[in-house]
C-alpha positions, 0 to 999 in steps of 0.5 A: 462195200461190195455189196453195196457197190453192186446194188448201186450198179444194178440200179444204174442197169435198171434205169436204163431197161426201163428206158429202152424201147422195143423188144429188149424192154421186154428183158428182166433187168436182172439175169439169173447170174447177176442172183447167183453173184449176189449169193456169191458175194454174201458169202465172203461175208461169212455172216450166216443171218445176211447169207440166209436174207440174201438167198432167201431174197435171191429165190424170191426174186427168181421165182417172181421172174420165172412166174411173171410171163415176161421174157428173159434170158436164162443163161445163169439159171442153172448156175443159180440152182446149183450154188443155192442150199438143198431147201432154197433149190427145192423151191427153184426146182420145178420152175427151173425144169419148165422153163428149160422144157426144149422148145424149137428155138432153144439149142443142144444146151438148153438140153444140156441145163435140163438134165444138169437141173433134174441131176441137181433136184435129184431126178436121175433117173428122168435125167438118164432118160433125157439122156439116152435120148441123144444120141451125139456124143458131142455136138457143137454146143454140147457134150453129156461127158460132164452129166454123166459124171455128176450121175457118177456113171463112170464106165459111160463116161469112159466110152464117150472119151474113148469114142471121142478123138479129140484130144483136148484139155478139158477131156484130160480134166475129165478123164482125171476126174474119173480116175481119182473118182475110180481110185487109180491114183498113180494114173491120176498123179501122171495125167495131173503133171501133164495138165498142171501146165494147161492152158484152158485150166479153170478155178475148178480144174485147180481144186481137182489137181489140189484134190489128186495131189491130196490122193498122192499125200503130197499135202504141201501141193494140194494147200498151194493148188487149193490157193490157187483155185481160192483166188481164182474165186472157187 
């Protein structure tokens, strides 16, 4: 029901982009995170043959928008690179790192989803490159905290948050990835106490308590905090 009640509502969006003049015209009716969901939703069907259509059909159709010419939006890109298997990425790959080539009208994070799709496709040397090239530690719009942590270069990560003095929840989050990742567990459970009560918590920041109660061999939280982040969609 979920699928088809989804494929009812893209049509209705359809219908109306090709009705409307102008620049939005232009536009892909569908975004990058409306492909994304639909894998998310094939997956709740836990049927491995409608999974393998979906993301098969999923891919096709991103690569047809990328390679079309017209203009899109592509915030969600990235997420769709991320959450599609090894084999289906590789197809997406070289695409998606042109069409987040920087560019005088794009942002800090576009930059930002280049190097996470170059982390993603395996190229982390050219992502480290990309990196050292800027030189903020944070900006408005970005911060390389999150990229260096999927690199897995932990002591880079620990001299960004020791030179960034803001004091936020998602710092705490990413200092508590760290030390569960260096294995310092006991300052992981302190710093997971104090985060639990968080009120930027995300689905994600659940399964990484879930994880470091885990550590700690409370089993009982990890399962409650698993829960919670399951429901929460992650």
């Amino acid at each position: 029901d979920s699928i088809k009640h989804y494929y009812q509502a893209l049509k209705s969006v359809e219908a109306l982009v090709a009705k409307s003049a102008g620049p939005s015209g232009e536009y892909y009716t569908l975004d990058f995170e409306d492909l994304a969901n639909e894998v998310k939703i094939a997956r709740l069907l836990r049927d491995q043959k409608q999974i393998d259509k979906i993301e098969s059909d999923v891919t096709a159709k991103a690569l047809s928008q990328m390679s079309s010419g017209r203009r899109f939006w592509y915030g969600g890109l990235v997420e769709l690179l991320e959450i599609l298997p090894p084999a289906r990425r590789d197809q997406l790959g070289q695409a998606t790192v042109k069409c987040l080539e920087p560019d005088s009208g794009k942002g800090d994070y576009v930059e930002f989803d280049r190097i996470k799709a170059l982390i993603l496709l395996g190229r982390k040397d050219e992502a480290r490159v990309a990196l050292t090239k800027i030189s903020d530690t944070k900006t408005e719009s970005f911060s390389p905290v999150p990229l260096y942590l999927m690199l897995g270069d932990y002591k880079q990560v620990l001299q960004l948050l020791q030179s960034n003095q803001e004091d936020s929840d998602e710092m705490g989050f990413y200092k508590l990835r760290v030390m569960l990742s260096t294995g310092d567990i006991k300052a992981a459970q302190i710093l997971a106490k104090q985060l639990c009560q968080a009120e930027s918590i995300v689905p994600d920041d659940y399964l990484l308590l879930s994880q470091v109660a885990a550590a700690n061999h409370d089993l009982a939280e990890s399962k409650r905090l698993k829960k919670i982040a399951a429901a929460l969609g992650q």
